[in-house]
C-alpha positions in Angstrom: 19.2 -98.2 135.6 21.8 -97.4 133.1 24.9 -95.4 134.1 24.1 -92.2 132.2 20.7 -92.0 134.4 22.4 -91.9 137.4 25.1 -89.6 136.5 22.2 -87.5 135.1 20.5 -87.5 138.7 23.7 -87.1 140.6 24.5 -84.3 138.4 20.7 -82.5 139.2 20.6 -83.0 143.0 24.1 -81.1 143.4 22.7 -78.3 141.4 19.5 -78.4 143.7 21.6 -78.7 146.9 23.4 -75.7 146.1 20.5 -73.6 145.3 19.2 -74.1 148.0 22.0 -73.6 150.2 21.7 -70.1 148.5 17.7 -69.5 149.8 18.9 -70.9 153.0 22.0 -69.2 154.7 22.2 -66.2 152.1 21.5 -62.6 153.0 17.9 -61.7 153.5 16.4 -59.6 151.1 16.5 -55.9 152.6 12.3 -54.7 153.3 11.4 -51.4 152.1 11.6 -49.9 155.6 15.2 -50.3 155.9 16.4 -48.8 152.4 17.7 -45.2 153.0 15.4 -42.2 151.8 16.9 -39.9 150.3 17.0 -36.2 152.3 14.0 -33.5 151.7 17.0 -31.0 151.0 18.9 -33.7 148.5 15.6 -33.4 146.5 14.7 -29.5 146.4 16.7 -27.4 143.6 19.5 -25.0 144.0 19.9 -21.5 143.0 21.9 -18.7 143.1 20.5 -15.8 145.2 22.0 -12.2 146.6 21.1 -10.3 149.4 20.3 -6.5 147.8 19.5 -3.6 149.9 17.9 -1.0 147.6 19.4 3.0 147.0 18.3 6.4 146.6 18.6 7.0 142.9 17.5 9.5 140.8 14.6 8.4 138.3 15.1 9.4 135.2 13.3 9.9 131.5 14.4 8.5 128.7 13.3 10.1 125.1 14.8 10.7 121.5 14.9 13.5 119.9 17.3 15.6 117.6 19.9 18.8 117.6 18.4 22.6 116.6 20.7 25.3 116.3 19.9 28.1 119.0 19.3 30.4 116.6 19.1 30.7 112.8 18.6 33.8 111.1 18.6 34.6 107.2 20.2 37.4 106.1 18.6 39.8 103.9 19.5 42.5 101.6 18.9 46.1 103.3 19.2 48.4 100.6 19.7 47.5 96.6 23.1 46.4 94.8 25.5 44.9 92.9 27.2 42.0 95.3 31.1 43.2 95.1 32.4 40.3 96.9 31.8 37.6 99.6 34.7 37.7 102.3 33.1 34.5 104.0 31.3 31.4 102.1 29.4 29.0 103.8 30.8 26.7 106.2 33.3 29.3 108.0 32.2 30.2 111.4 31.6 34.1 111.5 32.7 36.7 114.4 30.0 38.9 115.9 29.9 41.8 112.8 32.1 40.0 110.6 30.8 41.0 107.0 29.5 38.1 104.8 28.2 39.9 102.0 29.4 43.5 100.3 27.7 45.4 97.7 28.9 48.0 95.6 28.9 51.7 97.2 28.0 53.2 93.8 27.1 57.0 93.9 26.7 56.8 98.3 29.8 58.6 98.8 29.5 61.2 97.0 26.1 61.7 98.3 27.5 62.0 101.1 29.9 64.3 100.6 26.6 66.9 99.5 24.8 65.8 102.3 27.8 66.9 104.4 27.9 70.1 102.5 24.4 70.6 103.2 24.8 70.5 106.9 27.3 72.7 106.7 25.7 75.0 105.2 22.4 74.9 107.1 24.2 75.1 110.0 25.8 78.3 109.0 22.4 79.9 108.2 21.0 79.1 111.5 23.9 80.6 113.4 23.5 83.6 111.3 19.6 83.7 111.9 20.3 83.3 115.9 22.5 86.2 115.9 19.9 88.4 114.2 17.3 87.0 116.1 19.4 88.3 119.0 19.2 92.1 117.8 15.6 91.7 116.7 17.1 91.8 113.0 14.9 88.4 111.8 12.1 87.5 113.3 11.4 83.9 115.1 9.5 82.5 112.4 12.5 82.9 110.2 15.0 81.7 113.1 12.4 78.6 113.5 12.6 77.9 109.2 16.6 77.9 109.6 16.4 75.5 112.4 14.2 73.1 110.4 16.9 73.5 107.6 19.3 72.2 109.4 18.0 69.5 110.8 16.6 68.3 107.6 19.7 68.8 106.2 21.5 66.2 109.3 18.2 63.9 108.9 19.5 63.9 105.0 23.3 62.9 105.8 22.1 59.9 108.5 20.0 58.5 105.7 22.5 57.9 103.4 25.1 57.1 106.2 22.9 53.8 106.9 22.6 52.9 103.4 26.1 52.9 103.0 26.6 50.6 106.3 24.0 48.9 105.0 26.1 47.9 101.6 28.1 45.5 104.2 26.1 42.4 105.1 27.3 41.2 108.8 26.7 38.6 110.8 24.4 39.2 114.0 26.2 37.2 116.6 28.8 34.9 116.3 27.6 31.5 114.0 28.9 29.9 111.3 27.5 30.8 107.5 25.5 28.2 106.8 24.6 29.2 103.4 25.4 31.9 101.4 22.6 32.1 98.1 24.1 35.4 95.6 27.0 35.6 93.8 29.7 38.2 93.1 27.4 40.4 90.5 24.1 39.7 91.4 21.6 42.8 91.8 19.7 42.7 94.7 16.9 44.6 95.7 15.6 45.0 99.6 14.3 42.2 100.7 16.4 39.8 98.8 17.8 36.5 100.8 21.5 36.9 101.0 22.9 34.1 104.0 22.2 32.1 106.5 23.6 31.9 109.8 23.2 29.5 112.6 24.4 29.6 116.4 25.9 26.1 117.6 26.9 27.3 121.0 24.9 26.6 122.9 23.3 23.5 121.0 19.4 22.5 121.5 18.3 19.1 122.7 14.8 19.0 121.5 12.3 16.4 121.6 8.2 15.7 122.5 7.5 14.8 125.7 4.1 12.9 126.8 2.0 14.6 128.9 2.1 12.2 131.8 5.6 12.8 132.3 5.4 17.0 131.7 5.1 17.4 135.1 7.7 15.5 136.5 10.3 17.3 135.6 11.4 21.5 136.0 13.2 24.4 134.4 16.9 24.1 134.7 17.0 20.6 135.9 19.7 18.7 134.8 19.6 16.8 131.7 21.7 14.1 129.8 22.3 13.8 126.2 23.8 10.7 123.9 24.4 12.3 120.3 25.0 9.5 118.2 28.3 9.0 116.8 29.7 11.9 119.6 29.2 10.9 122.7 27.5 12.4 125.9 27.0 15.6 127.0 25.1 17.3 130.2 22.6 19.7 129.8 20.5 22.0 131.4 16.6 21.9 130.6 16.1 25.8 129.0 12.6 25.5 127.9 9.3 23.8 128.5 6.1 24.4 126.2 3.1 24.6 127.8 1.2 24.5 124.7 0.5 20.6 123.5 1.5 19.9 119.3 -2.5 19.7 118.8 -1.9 16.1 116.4 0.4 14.1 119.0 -0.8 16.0 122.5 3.1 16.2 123.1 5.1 19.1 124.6 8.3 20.5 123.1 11.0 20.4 125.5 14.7 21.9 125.3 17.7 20.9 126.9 20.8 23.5 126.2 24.0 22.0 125.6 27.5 23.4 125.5 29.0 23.2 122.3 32.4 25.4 121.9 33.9 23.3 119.5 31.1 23.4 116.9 31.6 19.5 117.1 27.4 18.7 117.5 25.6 19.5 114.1 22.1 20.6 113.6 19.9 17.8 113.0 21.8 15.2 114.6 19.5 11.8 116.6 20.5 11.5 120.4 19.0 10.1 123.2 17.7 12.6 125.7 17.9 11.9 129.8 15.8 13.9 132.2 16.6 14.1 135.8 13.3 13.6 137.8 12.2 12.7 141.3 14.6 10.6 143.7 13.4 7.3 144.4 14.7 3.7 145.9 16.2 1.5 143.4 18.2 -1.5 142.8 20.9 -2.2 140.6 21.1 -5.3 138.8 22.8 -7.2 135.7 20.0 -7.5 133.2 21.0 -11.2 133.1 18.8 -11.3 136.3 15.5 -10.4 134.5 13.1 -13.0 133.8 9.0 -13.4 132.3 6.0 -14.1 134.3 3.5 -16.5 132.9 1.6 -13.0 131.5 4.9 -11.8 129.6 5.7 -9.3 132.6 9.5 -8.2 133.3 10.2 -9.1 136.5 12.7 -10.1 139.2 12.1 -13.8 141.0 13.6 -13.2 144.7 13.4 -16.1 147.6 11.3 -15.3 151.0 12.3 -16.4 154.4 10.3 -19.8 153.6 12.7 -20.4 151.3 10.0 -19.9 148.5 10.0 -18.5 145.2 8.5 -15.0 144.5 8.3 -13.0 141.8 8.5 -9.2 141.8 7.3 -6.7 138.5 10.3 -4.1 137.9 10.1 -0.5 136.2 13.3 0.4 134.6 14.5 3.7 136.3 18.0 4.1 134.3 20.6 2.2 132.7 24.1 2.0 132.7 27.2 0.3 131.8 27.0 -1.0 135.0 23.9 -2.0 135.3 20.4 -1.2 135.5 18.1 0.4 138.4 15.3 -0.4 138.7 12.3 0.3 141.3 9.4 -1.5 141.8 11.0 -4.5 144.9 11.0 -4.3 148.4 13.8 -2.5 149.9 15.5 -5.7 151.0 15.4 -9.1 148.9 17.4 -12.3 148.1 17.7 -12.2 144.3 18.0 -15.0 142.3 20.8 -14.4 140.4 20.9 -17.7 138.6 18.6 -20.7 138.3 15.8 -18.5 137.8 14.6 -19.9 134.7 14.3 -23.5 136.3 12.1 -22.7 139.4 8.5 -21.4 139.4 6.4 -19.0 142.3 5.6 -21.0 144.7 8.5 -23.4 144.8 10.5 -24.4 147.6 14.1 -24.0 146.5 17.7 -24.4 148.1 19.3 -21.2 148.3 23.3 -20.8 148.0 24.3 -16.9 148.3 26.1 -15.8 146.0 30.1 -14.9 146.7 30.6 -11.7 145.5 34.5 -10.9 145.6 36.1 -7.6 147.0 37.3 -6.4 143.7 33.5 -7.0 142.8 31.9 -5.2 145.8 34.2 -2.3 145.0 33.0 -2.1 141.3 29.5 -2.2 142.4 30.2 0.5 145.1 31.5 2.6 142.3 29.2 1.8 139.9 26.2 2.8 142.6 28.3 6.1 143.0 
């Protein structure tokens, strides 16, 4: 056998020997009922939760609606005349009888003057009359005819006083002009528009309620009202319709406003709050909220088995905050975060959530 065969076959039984030294004296391989399962807990998935207690809070309604002056009245021309001036245009808030409008007087004083004459003078005759009447001089029917004079005669004087306070157009109560529609030399005859004046204090709240809710709420309850581009303002409910608007089966409802400052305008969008009964509520961050598999809004709290639940909500009131909301058992284990991952039903691992001092404060503030 030539060299290179043997070296060829020495070369192939060392490599054999040592695999097989390998098979031999090496580790065993480990059987399946020695390698390490992991723990039932290692697999199940964690989430946030937060033990909640829920709170008296007061429920309340939510509408829009829009600003209405308390009163508007237009002003109209009493008696007929030249418009001599205007000492307030429109715009300028008005005292109570502060004149807006001014006609001419024309011929009224001097009529006045006769009319004044007139009494005088019938006044005279009657005393005269009386004393005869006394001595049996003139006879009662006379007396009577004297008497009738004279108060003809004052009857006469009061007329044409009222016309000439009537040449002064004033405002009713204290409102700003809202419009003024003559001009320094118009004619105007009775009847004719002159002004418009509107109260702003107190300011209306109005809006349509449904008629499910017309019930739940009473006569001077308190109120809440967001105007937009103002801010807020409480209110007191001044008026509830208990006639339906026949197209929309809604009820008008009022809430009065304090408005000294004139700063709320007529017309203006806000959001309208109405105090109604007390309930149990939580608060929670919105962030919280989550769908069913029908689309519901709901909360997804953890039971005592650990398992997922999931809980429909009803928005009570919101708030900077935080909302409330009713609808969960008095005491739960929110999931505050993870609830997107887990479905009812689940098994999960829950880890409360740490909520700092500062925190609880601010919550204990924000339930106040």
């Amino acid at each position: 056998m030539k060299r290179s065969h043997l070296s060829a076959l020495a070369i192939a039984g060392v490599v054999f020997l040592w695999l097989a030294s390998g098979l031999i004296g090496g580790d065993p391989a480990p059987s399946p009922e020695k390698t390490a399962k992991p723990s039932e807990d290692a697999a199940l998935i964690q989430v946030r939760t937060r033990d909640m207690t829920a709170e008296k809070q007061a429920s309340q309604l939510i509408v829009f609606g829009r600003t209405e002056a308390a009163r508007t009245v237009a002003l109209r021309a009493e008696t007929a005349g030249r418009v001599a001036a205007i000492p307030l245009d429109k715009g300028v808030a008005a005292k109570k009888g502060e004149v807006i409008v001014r006609l001419t007087p024309d011929d009224r004083p001097a009529r006045l003057k006769e009319a004044n004459a007139a009494v005088e003078h019938a006044k005279l005759a009657y005393e005269a009359a009386r004393k005869l009447s006394k001595k049996a001089f003139r006879s009662k029917v006379q007396l009577a005819e004297n008497k009738a004079q004279l108060e003809a005669a004052r009857a006469r004087r009061a007329s044409i006083r009222t016309e000439i306070s009537q040449t002064e157009i004033r405002a009713p109560f204290a409102g700003v002009v809202n419009d003024v529609t003559v001009e320094v030399g118009d004619y105007l005859k009775i009847g004719d528009a002159t002004a418009t004046v509107i109260e702003l204090d107190p300011m209306l709240v109005v809006a349509e309620i449904a008629e499910r809710n017309i019930g739940r709420f009473r006569l001077g309850g308190s109120a809440w009202a967001h105007v937009t581009g103002l801010g807020s303002f409480d209110g007191t409910v001044s008026f509830i319709s208990r006639t339906a608007t026949p197209s929309t089966r809604t009820f008008r409802v009022e809430v009065s406003v304090l408005n000294p400052d004139g700063r709320i305008g007529e017309g203006m969008t806000t959001e309208m709050r109405l105090d109604l009964e007390t309930v149990l509520a939580h608060r929670i961050s919105p962030a919280v909220l989550t769908l069913s598999d029908e689309g519901i809004v709901g909360v997804k709290t953890v039971n005592a088995d650990d398992m997922v639940e999931f809980h429909p909500i009803r928005i009570i009131s919101d708030a900077p905050a935080g909302m409330w909301v009713g609808g969960l058992p008095d005491h739960i284990r929110a999931v505050t975060v993870g609830q997107e991952f887990v479905k009812v039903g689940q098994k999960v691992q829950p880890v409360p959530e740490k909520i700092s001092s500062d925190k609880a404060s601010s919550d204990k503030r924000g339930a106040n």
